[in-house]
N, C-alpha and C positions, 0 to 999 in steps of 0.2 A: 217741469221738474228740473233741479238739476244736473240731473245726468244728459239732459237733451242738449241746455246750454252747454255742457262739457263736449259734449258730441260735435254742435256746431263751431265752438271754440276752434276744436282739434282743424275741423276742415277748410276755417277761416285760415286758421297759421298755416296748412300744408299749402293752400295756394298762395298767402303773402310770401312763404316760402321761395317759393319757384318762381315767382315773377318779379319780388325782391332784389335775387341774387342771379335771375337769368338765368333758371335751368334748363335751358330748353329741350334737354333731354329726358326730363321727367315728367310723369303725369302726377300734378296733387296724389289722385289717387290711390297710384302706386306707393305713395310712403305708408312705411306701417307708422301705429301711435308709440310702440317700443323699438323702435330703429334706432341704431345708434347715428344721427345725424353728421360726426365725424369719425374718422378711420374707415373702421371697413362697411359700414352702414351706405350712408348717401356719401359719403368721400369729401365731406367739407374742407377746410384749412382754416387758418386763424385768421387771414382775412375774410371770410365768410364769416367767421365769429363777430367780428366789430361792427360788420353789414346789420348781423343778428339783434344786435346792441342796439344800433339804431333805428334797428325794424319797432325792434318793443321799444324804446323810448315816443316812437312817433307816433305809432298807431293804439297804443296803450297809456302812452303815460310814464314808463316804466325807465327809470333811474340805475343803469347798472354802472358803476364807477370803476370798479376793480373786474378788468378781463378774466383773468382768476378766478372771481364768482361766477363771472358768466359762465365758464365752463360747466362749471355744477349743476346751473339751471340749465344750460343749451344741450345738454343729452340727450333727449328724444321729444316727442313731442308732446307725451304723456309730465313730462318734468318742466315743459314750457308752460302747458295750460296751466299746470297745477300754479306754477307759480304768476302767473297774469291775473287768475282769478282770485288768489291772496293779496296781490300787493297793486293791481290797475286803477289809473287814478281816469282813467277816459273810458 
């Protein structure tokens, strides 16, 4: 079904996540699907945004040009899948 791929999706990115950008202080697990990934969520910055950028361009496919957009889609994890399984070309 899928809602299972969405399932896996999520747990795929919260460990690309953490091993991506070296969190070494978080467990995948512990991220929620509605966390806000910056501010007071997981506490990212704009450099982790750009990392972000070229997490889903490499492991996806996925073209984000304007950092601006990326904001829109990088707000939680629930707003990442959504948008991988709409626009992934890998």
């Amino acid at each position: 079904s899928i809602n299972m791929e969405t399932a896996e999706l999520k747990q795929q990115l919260k460990k690309q996540i953490v091993q991506f950008l070296n969190l070494t202080s978080v467990n995948p697990d512990d991220i929620k699907d509605d966390e806000p990934l910056f501010g007071e969520g997981l506490g990212l910055d704009s450099i982790d945004s750009i990392e972000l950028i070229v997490l889903l361009s490499r492991e996806y496919g996925i073209e984000i040009k304007d950092p601006k957009e990326g904001r829109k889609i990088l707000v939680d994890i629930n707003t990442i899948a959504a948008y991988i399984e709409q626009h992934r070309t890998k």
